[in-house]
KEDOPA-700950 format. One line per field, with one value per residue (C-alpha): y, z, x; residue number from 1. Coordinates in Angstrom, 2 decimals, m for minus. Layout:
BEGIN
py: Y	...;
pz: Z	...;
px: X	...;
pos: NUM	...;
***
This chain:
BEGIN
py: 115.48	115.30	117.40	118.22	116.10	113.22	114.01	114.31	110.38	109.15	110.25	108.72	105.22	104.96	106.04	103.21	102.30	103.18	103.21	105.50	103.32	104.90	106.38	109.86	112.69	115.79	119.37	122.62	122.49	125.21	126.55	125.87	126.20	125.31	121.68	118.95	116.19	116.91	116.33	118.49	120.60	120.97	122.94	120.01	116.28	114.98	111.23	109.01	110.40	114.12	116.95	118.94	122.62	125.25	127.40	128.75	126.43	123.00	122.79	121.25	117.27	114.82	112.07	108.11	109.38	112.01	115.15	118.25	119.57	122.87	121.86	124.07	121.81	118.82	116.48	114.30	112.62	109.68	107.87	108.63	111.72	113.47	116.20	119.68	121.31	122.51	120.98	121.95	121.38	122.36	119.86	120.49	119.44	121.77	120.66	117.85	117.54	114.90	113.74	114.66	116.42	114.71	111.32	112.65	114.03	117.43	120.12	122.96	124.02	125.97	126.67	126.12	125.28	127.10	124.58	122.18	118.26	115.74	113.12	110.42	111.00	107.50	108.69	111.30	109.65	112.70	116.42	118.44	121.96	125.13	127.95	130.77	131.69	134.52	134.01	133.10	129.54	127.16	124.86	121.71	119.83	116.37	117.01	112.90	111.75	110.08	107.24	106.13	102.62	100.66	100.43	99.47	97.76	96.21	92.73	93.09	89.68	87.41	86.16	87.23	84.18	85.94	88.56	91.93	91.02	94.41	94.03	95.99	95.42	97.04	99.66	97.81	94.83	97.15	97.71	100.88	100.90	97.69	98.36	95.01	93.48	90.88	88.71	85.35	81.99	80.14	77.28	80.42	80.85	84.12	84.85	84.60	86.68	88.78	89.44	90.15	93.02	94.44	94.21	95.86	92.57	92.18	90.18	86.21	84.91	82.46	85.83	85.82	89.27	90.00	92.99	95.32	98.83	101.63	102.83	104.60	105.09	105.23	105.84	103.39	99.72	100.14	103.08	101.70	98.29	100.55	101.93	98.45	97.39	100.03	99.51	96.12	97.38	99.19	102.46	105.82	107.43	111.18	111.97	115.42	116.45	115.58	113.61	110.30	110.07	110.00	110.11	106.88	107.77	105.35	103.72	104.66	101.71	100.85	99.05	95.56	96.19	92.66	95.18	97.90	98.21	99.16	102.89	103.18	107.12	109.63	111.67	108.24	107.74	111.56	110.76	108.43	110.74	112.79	110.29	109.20	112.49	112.71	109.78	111.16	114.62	115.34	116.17	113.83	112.20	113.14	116.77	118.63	121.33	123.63	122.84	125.12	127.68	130.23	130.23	126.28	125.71	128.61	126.87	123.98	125.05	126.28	123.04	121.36	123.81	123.86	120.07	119.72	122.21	120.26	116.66	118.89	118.43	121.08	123.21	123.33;
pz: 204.08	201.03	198.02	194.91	192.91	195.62	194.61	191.18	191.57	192.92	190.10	187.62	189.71	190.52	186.67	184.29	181.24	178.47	174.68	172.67	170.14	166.29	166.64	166.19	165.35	163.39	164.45	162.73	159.29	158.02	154.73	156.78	155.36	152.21	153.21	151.20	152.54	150.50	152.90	154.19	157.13	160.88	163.76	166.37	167.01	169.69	171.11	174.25	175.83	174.91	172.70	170.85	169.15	167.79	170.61	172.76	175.65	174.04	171.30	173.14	172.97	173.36	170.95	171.61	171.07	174.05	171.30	172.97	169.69	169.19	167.45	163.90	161.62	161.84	158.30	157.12	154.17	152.40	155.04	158.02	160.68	160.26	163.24	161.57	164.15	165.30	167.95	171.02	170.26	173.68	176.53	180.19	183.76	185.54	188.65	189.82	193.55	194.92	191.54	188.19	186.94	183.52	185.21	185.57	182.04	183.16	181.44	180.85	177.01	174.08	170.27	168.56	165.23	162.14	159.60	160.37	160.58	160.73	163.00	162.79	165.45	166.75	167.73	169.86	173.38	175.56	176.04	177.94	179.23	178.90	181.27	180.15	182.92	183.23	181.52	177.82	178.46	179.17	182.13	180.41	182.38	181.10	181.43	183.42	182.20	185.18	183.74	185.51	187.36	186.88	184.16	183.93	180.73	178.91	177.23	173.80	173.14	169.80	168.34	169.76	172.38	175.03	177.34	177.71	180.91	182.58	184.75	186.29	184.64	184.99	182.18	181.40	179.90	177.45	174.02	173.30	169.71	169.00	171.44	172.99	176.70	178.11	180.37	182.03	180.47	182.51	184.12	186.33	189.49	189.86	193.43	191.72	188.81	191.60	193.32	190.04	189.06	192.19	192.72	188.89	187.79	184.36	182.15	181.29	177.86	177.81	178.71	175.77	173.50	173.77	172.19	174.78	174.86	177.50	179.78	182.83	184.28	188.01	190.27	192.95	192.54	195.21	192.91	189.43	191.75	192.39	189.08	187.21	189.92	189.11	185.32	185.21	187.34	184.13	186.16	185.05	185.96	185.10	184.85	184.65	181.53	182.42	185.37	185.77	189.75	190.01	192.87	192.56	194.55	196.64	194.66	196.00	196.85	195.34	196.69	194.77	192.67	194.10	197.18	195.97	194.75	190.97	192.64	194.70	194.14	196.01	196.78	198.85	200.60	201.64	202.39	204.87	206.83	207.37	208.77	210.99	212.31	212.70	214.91	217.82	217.84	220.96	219.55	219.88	216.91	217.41	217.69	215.11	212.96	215.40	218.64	217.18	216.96	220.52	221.30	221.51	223.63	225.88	226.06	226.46	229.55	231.01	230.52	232.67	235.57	235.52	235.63	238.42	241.05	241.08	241.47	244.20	247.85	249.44	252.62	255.51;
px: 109.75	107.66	108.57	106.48	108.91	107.92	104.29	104.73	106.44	103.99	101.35	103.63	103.49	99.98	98.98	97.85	99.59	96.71	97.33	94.85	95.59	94.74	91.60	91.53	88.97	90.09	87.75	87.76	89.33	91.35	93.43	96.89	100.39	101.55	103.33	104.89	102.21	98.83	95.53	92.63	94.27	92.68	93.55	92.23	92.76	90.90	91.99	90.63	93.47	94.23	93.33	95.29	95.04	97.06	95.90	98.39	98.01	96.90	99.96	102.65	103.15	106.27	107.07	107.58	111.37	111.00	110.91	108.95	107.05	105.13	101.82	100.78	98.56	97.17	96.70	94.41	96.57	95.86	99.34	97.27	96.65	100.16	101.29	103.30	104.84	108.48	110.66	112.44	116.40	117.46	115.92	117.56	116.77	114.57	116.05	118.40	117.83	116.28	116.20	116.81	113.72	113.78	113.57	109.90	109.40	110.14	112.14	114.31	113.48	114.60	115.16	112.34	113.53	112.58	111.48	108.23	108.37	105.94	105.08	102.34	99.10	100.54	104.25	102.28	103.46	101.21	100.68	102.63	101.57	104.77	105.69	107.35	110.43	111.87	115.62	113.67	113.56	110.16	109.10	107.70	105.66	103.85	100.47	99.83	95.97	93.86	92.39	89.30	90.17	86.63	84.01	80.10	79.67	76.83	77.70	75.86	73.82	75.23	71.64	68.61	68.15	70.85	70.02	71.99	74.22	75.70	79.22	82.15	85.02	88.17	89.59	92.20	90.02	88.21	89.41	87.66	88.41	86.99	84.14	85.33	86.22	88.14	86.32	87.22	85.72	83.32	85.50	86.47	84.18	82.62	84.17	87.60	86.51	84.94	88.41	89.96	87.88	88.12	91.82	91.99	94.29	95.52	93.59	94.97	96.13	93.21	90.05	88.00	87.05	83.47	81.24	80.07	78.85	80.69	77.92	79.86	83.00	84.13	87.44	85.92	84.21	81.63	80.05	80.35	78.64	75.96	75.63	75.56	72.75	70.46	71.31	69.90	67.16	66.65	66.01	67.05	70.60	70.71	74.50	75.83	78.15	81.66	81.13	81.19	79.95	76.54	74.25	71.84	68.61	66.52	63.64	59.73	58.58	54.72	52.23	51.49	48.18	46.80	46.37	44.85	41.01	40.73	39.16	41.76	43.27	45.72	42.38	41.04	44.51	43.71	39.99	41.65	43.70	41.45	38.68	41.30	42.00	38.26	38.36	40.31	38.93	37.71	34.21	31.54	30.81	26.77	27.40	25.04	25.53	23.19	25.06	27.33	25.01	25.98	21.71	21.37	23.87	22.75	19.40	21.08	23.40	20.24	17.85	20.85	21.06	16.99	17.35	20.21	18.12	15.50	17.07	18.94	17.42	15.84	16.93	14.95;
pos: 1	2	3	4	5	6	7	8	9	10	11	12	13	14	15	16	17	18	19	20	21	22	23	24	25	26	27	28	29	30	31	32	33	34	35	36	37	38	39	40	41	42	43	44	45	46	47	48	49	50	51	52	53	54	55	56	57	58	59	60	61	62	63	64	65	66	67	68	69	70	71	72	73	74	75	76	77	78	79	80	81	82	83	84	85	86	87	88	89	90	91	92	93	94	95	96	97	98	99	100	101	102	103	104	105	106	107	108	109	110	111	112	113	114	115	116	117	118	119	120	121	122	123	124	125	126	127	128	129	130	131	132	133	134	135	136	137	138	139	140	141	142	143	144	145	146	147	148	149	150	151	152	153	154	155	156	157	158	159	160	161	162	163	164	165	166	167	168	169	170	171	172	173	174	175	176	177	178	179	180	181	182	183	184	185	186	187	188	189	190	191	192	193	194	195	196	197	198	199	200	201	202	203	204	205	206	207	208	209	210	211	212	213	214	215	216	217	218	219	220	221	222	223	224	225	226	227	228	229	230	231	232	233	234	235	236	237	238	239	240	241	242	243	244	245	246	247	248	249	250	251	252	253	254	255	256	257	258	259	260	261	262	263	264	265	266	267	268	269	270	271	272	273	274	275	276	277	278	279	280	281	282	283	284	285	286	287	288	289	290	291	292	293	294	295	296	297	298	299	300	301	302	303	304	305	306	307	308	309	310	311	312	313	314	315	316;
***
């Protein structure tokens, strides 16, 4: 029977290993507290892989060394992005059947302490969302990022003799920091390459670093395929904010000009119809305006019934 620590598992397994590495941008200055470590002070820090705030419900984060830290300031000082906040001194399992919840980063906590310390934004291991119970302890729960598995990329030409080249690539070959990829040399044939990306394998010692720019993300190959298709196409993709699916309409097809006449308009494609239709109505073609008129075609009716009686043979 599967359980909800089963579930929880399995998230943990099928997650990639990402670093966000040192980049870092700090939102929202404010005048702070009055700390030992001098720098400008901001309530946000926003990373590839999480945000944090002093709001209630983005301020909790655990530490390389598995601390679970209240978030109150955020520095920029001349060491670095340096995290004030106060940690958790009491850490328990939440539960320990079928397995110890802290196997799974999951906790029991406690006793804030009183007094702030600082961490560097790198010793930040991930965010954790907190649950008030009911006996004045918290539920902390790691809050697990879902990193998106592939990644249409555009490789950025060295001198102006290359050509932009657009590929999949999975998200583990991109250095996003350095705005760079890993991508196989050339003595590599493209099938095998092929099977790589699509089986999301781990890049080789001897894949070479090469400048691209990020142009979409996707969870499965055959739509980031589709996507890096129509990107070399050079055709439009309209994306909505936040997403990264997108819905990649068919292409109207256009007649080649060598078949069209210089005149040639949407009014004469409509000319057409309609002399087409005209062709199979069941009108004659030599019908006047005037046969429309009701008189003429009594006086016409009649001329034929005069004619008929008297190609008709007489009685005796």
């Amino acid at each position: 029977m599967n359980t909800v620590a089963d579930y929880i598992l399995k998230q943990f397994v099928k997650q990639s290993i990402h670093s966000f590495g040192h980049f870092a941008k700090l939102k929202k200055p404010f005048d702070g507290y009055h700390l030992e470590i001098e720098g400008q002070q901001y309530t946000t820090v926003v990373t590839k892989d999480f945000t944090l705030r002093i709001s209630k419900a983005d301020r909790y984060f655990k530490t390389v060394n598995g601390e679970i830290v209240c978030l109150y300031s955020v520095i920029n000082s001349v060491e670095g992005i340096i995290i004030a906040g106060k940690k958790f001194t009491c850490l328990e399992n939440y539960y320990t059947f079928p397995m110890e919840s802290s196997e799974l980063g999951i906790f029991k906590i406690s006793k804030c302490e009183k007094e702030l310390c600082f961490w560097k934004i790198e010793d930040v291991k991930e965010k954790c969302v907190v649950m008030p119970n009911n006996d004045g302890t918290f539920l902390c729960i790691p809050l697990i990022p879902f990193f998106t598995k592939y990644v249409v990329v555009k490789f950025l030409p060295i001198n102006n003799m290359e050509e932009e080249t657009v590929a999949v690539v999975p998200s583990s070959w991109i250095n996003y920091d350095l705005n760079v990829c890993k991508w196989p040399p050339k003595k590599y044939h493209s099938d095998k390459v092929n099977r790589w990306v699509m089986g999301l394998m781990e890049p080789k010692h001897d894949f070479e670093n090469i400048s691209i720019q990020v142009m979409y993300e996707y969870n499965t190959y055959a739509k980031a395929r589709k996507a890096s298709i129509k990107a070399e196409e050079d055709s439009a993709i309209d994306t909505a904010a936040g997403e990264t699916d997108i819905d990649i309409k068919p292409r109207k097809r256009h007649k080649p000009a060598r078949y069209e006449s210089d005149d040639s308009s949407e009014t004469d494609e409509s000319d057409l119809k309609k002399s087409k239709r005209k062709e199979h109505s069941p009108v004659n073609d030599s019908s006047s305006e005037d046969e429309k008129d009701p008189e003429n075609i009594r006086t016409k009716v009649k001329a034929l019934l005069d004619n008929k009686k008297q190609l008709s043979p007489s009685q005796d």
